[in-house]
C-alpha positions in Angstrom: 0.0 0.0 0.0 2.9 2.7 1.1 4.2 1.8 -2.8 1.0 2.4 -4.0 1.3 6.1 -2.3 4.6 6.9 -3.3 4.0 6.1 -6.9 1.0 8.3 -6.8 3.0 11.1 -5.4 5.6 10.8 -7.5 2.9 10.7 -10.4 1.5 14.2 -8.9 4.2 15.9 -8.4 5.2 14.6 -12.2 2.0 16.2 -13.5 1.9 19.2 -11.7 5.5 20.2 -13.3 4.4 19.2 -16.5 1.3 21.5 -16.2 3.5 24.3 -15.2 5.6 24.0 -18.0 2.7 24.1 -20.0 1.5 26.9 -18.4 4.5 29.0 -18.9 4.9 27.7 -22.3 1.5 29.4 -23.0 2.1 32.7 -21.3 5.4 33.2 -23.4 3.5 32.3 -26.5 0.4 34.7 -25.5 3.3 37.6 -24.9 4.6 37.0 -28.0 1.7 36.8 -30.6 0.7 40.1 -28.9 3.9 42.2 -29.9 3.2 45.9 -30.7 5.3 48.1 -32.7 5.9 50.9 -29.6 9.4 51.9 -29.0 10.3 53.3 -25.7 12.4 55.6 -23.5 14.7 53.2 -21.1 15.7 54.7 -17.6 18.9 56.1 -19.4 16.9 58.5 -21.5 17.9 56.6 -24.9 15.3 55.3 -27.1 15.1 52.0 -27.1 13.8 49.6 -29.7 9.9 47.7 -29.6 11.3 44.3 -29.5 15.0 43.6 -28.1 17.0 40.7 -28.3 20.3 41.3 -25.3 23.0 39.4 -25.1 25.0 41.5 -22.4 25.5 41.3 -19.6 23.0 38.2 -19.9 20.5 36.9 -22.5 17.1 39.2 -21.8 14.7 39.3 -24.4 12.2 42.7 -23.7 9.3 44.1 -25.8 6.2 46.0 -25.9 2.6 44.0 -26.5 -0.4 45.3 -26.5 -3.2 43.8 -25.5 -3.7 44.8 -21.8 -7.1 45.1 -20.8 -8.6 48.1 -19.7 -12.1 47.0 -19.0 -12.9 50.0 -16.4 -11.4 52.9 -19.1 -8.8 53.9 -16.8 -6.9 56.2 -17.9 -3.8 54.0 -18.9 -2.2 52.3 -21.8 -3.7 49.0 -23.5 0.4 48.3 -24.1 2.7 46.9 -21.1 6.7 46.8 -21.4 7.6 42.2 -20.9 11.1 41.0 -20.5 12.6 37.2 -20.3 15.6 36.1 -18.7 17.2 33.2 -16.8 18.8 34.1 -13.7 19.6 31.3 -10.8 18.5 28.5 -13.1 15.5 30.6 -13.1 13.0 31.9 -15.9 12.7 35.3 -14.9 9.4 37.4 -16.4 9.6 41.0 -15.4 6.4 44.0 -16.1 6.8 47.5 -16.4 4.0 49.4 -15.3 4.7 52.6 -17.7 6.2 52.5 -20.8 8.7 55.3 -21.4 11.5 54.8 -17.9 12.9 57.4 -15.5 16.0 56.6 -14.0 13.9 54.7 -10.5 11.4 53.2 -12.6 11.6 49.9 -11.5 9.3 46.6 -12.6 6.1 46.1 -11.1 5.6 42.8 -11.2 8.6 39.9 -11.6 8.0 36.3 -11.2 9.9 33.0 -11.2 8.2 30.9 -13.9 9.9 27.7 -13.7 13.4 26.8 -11.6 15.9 24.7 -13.5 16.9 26.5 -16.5 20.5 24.9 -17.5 20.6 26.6 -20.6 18.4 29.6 -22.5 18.6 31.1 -26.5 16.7 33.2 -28.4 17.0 34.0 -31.8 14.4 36.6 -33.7 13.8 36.1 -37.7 14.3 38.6 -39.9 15.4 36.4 -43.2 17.3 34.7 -41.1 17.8 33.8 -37.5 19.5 36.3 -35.4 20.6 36.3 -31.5 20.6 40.6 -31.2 17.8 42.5 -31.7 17.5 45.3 -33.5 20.7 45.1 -35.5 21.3 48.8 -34.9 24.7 50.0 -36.6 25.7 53.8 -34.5 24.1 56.7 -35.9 20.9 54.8 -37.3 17.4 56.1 -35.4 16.1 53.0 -33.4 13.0 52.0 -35.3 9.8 49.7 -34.0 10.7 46.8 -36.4 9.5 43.9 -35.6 11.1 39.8 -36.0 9.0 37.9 -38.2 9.4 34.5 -35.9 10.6 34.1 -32.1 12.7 30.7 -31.7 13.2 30.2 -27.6 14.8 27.0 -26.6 15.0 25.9 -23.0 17.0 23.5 -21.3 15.7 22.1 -18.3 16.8 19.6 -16.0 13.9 17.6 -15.4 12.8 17.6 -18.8 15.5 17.9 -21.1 15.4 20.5 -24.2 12.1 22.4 -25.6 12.4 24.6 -28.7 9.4 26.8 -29.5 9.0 28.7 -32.7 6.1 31.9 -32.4 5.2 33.7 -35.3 5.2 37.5 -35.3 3.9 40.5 -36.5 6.8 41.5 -38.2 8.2 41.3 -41.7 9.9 38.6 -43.3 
């Protein structure tokens, strides 16, 4: 009977994991099929693009999506700032609650998603895959171009590797 138990608790545990993976899975592909063309001020006063791809100091991957409710018309935006990164093993997802930064704007919301991220990459399409995003070259205005595709590929301990592939509302 105590075998019985264990085995059932072990098969819980099992699918509650699974169904947070899903979950998250679902949340990244819901931020992503929402991108908006809405460049931003950072907190350094520079312009910064609608959809960016970091590398340094680590892999973050932030962008502007619309489709924030507003069911009581406040007065606020229908667009929210969303960045991804892995910190700790950790998928990170941070919210701004204003779009355009002063120097102490800080997140208003960040979140653990899932523990036991070995390995994170990103790559954005734009007739072919790239891992920085926009491919500013100095002296060229930041623009609101969009990737045409988002490939994220996670490596997790328990599970092993999971490549998605979201379509987006940019060219190409």
């Amino acid at each position: 009977m105590s075998n019985i138990l264990l085995l059932d608790q072990g098969a819980r545990k099992n699918l509650q994991s699974l169904a947070d993976l899903q979950r998250v899975m679902t949340l990244i592909e819901r931020d992503l099929l929402q991108l908006a063309p809405r460049t931003i001020i950072n907190e350094f006063g520079d312009q910064a693009g609608a959809f960016q791809l970091r590398e340094t100091p680590s892999l973050e991957l932030e962008f502007t999506r619309g489709g924030y409710q507003n069911p009581g018309q406040l007065l606020r935006s229908t667009l929210k700032r969303v960045a991804y990164s892995v910190k700790d093993e950790a998928l990170i997802r941070k919210t701004w609650a204003v779009l355009d930064r002063a120097s102490q704007t800080e997140p208003e919301h960040e979140e653990v998603l899932i523990e036991g991220v070995t390995e994170m990459t990103i790559s954005a399409w734009n007739k072919e895959w790239q891992t920085t995003w926009p491919s500013k070259k100095e002296g060229q205005p930041v623009d609101a171009q969009l990737p045409g595709a988002v490939k994220i590929e996670l490596q997790l301990e328990q599970y092993g590797k999971f490549v998605m592939v979201i379509p987006a509302t940019g060219s190409s």
